[in-house]
MIVOZA-205926 format. One record per residue (C-alpha): chain; x negated, y, z; residue number from 0; residue in three letters. Coordinates in steps of 0.05 Angstrom, whole numbers, plus 5000, padded with zeros to 4 digits. Layout:
<recs>
<rec A <X Y Z> NUM ala>
...
</recs>
This chain:
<recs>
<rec A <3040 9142 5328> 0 unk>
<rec A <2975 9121 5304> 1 unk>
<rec A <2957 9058 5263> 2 unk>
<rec A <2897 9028 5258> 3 unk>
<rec A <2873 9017 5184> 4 unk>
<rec A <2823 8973 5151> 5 unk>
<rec A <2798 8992 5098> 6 unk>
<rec A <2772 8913 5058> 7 unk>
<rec A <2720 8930 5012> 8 unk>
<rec A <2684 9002 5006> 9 unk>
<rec A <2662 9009 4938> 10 unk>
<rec A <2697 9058 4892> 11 unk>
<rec A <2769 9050 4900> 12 unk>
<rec A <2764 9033 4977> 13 unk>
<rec A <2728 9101 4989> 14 unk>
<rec A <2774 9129 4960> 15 unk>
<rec A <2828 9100 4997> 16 unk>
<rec A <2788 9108 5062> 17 unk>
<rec A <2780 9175 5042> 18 unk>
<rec A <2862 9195 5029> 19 unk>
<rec A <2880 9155 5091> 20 unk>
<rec A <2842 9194 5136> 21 unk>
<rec A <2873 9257 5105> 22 unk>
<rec A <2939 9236 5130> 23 unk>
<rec A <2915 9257 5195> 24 unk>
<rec A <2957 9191 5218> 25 unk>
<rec A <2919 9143 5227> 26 unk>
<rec A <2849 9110 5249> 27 unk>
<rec A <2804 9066 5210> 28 unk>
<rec A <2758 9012 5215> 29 unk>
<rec A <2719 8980 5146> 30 unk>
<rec A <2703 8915 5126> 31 unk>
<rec A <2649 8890 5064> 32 unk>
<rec A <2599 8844 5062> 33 unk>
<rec A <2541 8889 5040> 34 unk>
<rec A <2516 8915 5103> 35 unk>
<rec A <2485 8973 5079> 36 unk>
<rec A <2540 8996 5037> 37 unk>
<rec A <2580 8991 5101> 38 unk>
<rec A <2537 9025 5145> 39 unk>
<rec A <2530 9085 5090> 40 unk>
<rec A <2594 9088 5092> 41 unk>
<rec A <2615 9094 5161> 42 unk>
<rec A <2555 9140 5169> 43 unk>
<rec A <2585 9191 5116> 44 unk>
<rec A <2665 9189 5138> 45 unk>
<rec A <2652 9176 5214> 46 unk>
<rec A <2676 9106 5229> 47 unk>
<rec A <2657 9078 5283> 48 unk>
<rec A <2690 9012 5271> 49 unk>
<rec A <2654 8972 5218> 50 unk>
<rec A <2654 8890 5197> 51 unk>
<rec A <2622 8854 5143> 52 unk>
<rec A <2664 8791 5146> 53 unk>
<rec A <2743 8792 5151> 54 unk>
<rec A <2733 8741 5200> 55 unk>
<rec A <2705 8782 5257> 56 unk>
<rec A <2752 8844 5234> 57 unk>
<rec A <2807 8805 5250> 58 unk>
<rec A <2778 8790 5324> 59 unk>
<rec A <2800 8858 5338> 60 unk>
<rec A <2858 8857 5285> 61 unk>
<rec A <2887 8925 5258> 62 unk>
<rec A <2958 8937 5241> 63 unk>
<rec A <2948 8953 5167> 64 unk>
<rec A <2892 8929 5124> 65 unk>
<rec A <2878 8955 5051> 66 unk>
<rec A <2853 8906 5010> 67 unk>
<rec A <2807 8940 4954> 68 unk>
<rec A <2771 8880 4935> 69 unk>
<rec A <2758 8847 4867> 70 unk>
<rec A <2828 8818 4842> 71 unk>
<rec A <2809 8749 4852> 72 unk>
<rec A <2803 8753 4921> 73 unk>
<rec A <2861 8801 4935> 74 unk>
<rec A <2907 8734 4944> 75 unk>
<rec A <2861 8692 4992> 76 unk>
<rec A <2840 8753 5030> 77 unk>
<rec A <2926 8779 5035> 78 unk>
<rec A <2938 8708 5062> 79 unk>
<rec A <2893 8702 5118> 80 unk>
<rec A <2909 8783 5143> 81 unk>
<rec A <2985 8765 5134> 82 unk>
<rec A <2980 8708 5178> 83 unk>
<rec A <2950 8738 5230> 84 unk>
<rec A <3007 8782 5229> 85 unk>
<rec A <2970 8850 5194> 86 unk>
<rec A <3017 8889 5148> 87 unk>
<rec A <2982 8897 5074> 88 unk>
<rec A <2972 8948 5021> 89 unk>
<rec A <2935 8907 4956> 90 unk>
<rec A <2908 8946 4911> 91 unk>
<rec A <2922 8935 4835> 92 unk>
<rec A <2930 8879 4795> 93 unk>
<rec A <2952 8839 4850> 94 unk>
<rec A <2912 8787 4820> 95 unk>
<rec A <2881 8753 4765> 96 unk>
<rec A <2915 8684 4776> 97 unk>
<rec A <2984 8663 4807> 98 unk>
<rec A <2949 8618 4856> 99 unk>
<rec A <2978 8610 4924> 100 unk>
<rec A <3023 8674 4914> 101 unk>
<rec A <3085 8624 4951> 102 unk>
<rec A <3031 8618 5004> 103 unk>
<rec A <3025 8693 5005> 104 unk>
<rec A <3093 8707 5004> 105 unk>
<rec A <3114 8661 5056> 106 unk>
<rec A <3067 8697 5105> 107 unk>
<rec A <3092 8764 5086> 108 unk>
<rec A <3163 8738 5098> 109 unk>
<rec A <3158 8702 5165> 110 unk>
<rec A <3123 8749 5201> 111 unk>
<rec A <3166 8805 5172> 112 unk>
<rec A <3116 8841 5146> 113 unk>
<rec A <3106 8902 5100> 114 unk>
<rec A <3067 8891 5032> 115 unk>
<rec A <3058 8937 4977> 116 unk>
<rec A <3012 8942 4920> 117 unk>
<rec A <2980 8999 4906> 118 unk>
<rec A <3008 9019 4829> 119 unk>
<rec A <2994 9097 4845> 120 unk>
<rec A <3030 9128 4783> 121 unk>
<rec A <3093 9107 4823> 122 unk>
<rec A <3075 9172 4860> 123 unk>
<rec A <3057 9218 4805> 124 unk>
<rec A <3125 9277 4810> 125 unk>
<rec A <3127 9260 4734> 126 unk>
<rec A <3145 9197 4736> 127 unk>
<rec A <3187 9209 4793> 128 unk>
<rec A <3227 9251 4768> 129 unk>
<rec A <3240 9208 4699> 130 unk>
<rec A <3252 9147 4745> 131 unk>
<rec A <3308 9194 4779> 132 unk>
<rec A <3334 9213 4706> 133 unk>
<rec A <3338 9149 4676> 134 unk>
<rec A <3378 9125 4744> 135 unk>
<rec A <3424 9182 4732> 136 unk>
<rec A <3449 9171 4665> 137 unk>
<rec A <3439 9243 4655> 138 unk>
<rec A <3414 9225 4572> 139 unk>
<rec A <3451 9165 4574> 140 unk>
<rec A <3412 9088 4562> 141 unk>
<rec A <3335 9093 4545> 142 unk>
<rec A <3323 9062 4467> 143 unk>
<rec A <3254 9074 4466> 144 unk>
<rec A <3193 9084 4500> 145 unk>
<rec A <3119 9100 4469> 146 unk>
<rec A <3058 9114 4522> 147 unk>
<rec A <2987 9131 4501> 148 unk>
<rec A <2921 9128 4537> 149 unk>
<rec A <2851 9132 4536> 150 unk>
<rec A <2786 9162 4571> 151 unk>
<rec A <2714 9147 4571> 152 unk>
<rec A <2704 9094 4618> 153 unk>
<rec A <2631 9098 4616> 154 unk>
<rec A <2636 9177 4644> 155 unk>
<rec A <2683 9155 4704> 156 unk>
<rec A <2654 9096 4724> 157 unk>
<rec A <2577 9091 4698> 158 unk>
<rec A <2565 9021 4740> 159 unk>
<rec A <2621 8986 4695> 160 unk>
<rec A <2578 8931 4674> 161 unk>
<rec A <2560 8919 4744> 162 unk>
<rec A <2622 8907 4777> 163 unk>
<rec A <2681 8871 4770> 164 unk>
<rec A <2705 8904 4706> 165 unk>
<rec A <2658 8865 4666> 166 unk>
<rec A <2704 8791 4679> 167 unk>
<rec A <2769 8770 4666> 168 unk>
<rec A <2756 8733 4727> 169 unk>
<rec A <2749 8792 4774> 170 unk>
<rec A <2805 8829 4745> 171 unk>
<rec A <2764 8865 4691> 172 unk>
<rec A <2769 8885 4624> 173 unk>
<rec A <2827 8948 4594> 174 unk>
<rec A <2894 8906 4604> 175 unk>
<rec A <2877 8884 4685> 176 unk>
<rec A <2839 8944 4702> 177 unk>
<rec A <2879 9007 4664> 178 unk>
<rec A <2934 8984 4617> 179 unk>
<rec A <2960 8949 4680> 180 unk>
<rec A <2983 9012 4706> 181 unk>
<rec A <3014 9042 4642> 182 unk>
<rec A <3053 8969 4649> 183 unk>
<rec A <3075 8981 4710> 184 unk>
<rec A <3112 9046 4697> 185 unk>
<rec A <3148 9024 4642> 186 unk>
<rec A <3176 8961 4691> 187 unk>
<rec A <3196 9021 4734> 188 unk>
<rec A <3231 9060 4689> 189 unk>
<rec A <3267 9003 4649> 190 unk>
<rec A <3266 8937 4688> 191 unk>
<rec A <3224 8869 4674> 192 unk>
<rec A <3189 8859 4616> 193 unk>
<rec A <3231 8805 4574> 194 unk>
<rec A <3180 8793 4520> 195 unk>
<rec A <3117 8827 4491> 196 unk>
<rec A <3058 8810 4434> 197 unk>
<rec A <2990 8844 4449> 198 unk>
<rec A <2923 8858 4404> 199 unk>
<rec A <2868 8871 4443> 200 unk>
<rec A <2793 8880 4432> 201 unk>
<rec A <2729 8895 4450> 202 unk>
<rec A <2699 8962 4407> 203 unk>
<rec A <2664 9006 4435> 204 unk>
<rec A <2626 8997 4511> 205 unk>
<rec A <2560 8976 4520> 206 unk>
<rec A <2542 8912 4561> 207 unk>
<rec A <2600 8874 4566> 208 unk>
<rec A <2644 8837 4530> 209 unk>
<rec A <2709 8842 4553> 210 unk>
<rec A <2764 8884 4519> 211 unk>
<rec A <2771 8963 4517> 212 unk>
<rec A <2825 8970 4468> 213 unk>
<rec A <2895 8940 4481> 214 unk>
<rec A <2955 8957 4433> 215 unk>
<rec A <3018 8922 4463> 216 unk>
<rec A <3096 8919 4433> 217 unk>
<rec A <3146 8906 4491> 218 unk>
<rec A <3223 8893 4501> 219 unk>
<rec A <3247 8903 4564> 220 unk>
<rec A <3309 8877 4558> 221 unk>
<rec A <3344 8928 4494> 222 unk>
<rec A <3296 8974 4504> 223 unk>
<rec A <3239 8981 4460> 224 unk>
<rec A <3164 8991 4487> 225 unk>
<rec A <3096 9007 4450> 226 unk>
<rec A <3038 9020 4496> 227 unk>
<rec A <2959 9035 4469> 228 unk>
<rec A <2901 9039 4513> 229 unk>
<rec A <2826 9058 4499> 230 unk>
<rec A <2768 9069 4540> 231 unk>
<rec A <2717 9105 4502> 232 unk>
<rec A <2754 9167 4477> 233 unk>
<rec A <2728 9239 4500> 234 unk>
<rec A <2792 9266 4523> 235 unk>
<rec A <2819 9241 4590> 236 unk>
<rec A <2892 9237 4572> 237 unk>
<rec A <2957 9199 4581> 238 unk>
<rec A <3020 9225 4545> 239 unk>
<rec A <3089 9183 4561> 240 unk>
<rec A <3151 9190 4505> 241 unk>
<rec A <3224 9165 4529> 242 unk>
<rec A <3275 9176 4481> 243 unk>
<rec A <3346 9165 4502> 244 unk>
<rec A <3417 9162 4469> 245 unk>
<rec A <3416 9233 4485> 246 unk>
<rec A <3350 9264 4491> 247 unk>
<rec A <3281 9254 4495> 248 unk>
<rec A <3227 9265 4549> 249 unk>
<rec A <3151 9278 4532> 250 unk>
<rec A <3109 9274 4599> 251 unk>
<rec A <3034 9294 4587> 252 unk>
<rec A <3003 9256 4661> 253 unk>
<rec A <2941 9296 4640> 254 unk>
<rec A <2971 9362 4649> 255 unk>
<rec A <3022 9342 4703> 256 unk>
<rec A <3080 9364 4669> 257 unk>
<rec A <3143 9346 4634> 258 unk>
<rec A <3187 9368 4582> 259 unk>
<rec A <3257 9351 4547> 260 unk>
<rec A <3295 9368 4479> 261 unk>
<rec A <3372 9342 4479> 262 unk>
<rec A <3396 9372 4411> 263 unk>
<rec A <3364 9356 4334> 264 unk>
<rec A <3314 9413 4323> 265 unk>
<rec A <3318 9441 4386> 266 unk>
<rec A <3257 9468 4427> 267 unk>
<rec A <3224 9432 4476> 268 unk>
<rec A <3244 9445 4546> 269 unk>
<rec A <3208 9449 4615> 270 unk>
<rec A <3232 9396 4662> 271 unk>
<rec A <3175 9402 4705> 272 unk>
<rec A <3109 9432 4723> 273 unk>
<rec A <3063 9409 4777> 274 unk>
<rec A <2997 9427 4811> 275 unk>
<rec A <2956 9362 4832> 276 unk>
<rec A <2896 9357 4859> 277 unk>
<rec A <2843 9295 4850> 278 unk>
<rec A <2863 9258 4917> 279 unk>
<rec A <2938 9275 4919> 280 unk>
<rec A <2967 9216 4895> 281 unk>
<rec A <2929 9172 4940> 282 unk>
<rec A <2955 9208 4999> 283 unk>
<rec A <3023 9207 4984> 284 unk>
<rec A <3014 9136 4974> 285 unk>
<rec A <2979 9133 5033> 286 unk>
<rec A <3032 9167 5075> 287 unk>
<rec A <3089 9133 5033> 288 unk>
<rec A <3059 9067 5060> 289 unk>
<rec A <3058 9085 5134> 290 unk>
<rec A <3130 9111 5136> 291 unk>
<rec A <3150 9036 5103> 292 unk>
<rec A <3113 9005 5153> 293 unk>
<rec A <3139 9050 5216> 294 unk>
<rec A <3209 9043 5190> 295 unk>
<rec A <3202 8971 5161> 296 unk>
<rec A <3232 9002 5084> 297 unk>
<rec A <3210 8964 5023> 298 unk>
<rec A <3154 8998 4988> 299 unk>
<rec A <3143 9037 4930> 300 unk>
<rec A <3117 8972 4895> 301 unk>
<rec A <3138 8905 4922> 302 unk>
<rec A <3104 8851 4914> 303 unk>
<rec A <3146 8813 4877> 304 unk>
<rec A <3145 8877 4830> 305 unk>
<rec A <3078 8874 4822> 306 unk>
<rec A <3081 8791 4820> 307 unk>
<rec A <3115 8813 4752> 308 unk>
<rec A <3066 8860 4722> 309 unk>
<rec A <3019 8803 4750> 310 unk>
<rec A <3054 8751 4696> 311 unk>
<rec A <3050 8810 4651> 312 unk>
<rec A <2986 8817 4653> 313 unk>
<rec A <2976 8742 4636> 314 unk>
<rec A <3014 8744 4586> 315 unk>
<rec A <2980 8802 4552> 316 unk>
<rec A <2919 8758 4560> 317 unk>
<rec A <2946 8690 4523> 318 unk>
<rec A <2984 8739 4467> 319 unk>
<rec A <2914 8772 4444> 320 unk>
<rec A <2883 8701 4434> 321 unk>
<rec A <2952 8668 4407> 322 unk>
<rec A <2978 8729 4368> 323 unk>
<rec A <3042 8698 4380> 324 unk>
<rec A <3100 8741 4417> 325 unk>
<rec A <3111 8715 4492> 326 unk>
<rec A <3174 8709 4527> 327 unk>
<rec A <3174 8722 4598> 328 unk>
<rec A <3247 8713 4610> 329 unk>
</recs>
């Protein structure tokens, strides 16, 4: 059965969900933004014929699933008005920048019994999947520990950064809303709410802006003990995850898509995993994930009051790096 998809915003991120949607063969889209030609480029180069630049007149003709790939600020205002007209919703990440009107949000979601997910991608990665699955098993017995790594250069993947919305704390920029959010998220997967954290963040390195590109961040979640670092100006492109358990450890390198374990003192590293991934294969699983909720009306990979968490997470990141002090979030 075919759903009709809007796609809210069609800059980079909404390309690129416009883009993985249409590969799931499932589905047929319409676009919304407000800069005409932008729109009209767009449609042009992936064959829509459908094509708004208000959310007001897209909503004349309403679709059964809208995307909303907008700055963060307006993820919340715009998820409102499409849930109360009854439109099923994938937000991209963070779900926002502010907790404003999230009980409006969540109200509309709920009484029209509605689907909502937001869009935390590495929920889909096989890696993480499969260490999700292991820590639910017991298989190395309770997680102690968990380190995770990152960094690219920003500047390579996304020239226009001082442009957009990355440039604003407002709009849902700087490292902790736009990439550390994500590293964030995964650990809430794997071990449950955040319970407390402390966070140093700064600005080093990019040009023309002034918000931060370097977060280090020390978590509990719960007993379990969490360090995550971020930058966004190294060469390499890579993200290594460490989980050690009563019983093992696991070292997932995202950047290579595999996984490995060692279970005994000295031992050798073993393969747990191995995957081949290509650029836009994430997105269409997530994509494809999204439409089987919404067919069979199943929660989705990440709920929104999941992501309400890494939301308050987020925040609390924020107030840590100017207070130094350690934040509870119990």
């Amino acid at each position: 059965m075919f759903k009709k998809v809007l796609i809210v915003g069609v800059g980079s991120i909404g390309n690129r969900h416009l883009r993985c949607f249409l590969k799931t063969k499932r589905v047929r889209l319409a676009i919304c933004d407000s800069d005409v030609a932008l729109t009209e480029s767009v449609a042009k180069r992936y064959g829509v014929k459908e094509l708004y630049t208000s959310l007001e007149n897209a909503l004349e003709n309403p679709p059964d699933i809208a995307v909303i790939c907008t700055p963060a600020h307006l993820h919340i205002p715009m998820g409102i008005q499409l849930a109360e007209s009854g439109v099923d919703l994938m937000i991209e990440k963070p779900l926002s920048t502010t907790c404003d009107n999230l009980v409006r949000l969540n109200r509309a979601v709920d009484d029209n019994h509605l689907t909502c997910g937001v869009a935390y991608v590495l929920r889909h990665h096989p890696c993480l999947i499969d260490v999700h699955k292991i820590v639910a098993s017991n298989r190395f017995g309770a997680p102690l520990q968990l380190t995770l790594t990152s960094g690219q250069h920003f500047p390579y993947y996304r020239p226009a950064y001082r442009e957009i919305y990355y440039a604003d704390h407002e709009t849902g920029g700087g490292a902790i809303q736009d990439a550390l959010t994500h590293m964030m998220n995964a650990s809430q997967w794997l071990l449950g709410p955040t319970t407390s954290l402390i966070c140093d963040a700064d600005h080093l390195s990019l040009d023309g802006v002034t918000v931060e590109d370097t977060v280090h961040v020390l978590a509990r979640h719960g007993n379990t003990m969490a360090s995550l670092t971020l930058n966004q100006f190294q060469a390499p492109n890579e993200s290594t995850l460490m989980l050690n358990f009563q019983r093992g450890t696991i070292r997932v390198e995202f950047h290579r898509n595999h996984w490995h374990f060692c279970d005994t003192p000295q031992g050798e590293w073993n393969l747990g995993a191995s995957y081949e991934i290509d650029r836009d294969d994430l997105f269409i699983d997530q994509a494809n994930v999204f439409l089987d909720n919404c067919l069979n009306q199943t929660g989705p990979t990440c709920s929104l009051a999941e992501a309400t968490h890494t939301l308050n997470t987020n925040l609390a990141m924020l107030r840590s790096t100017k207070s130094q002090h350690w934040i509870d979030l119990t």
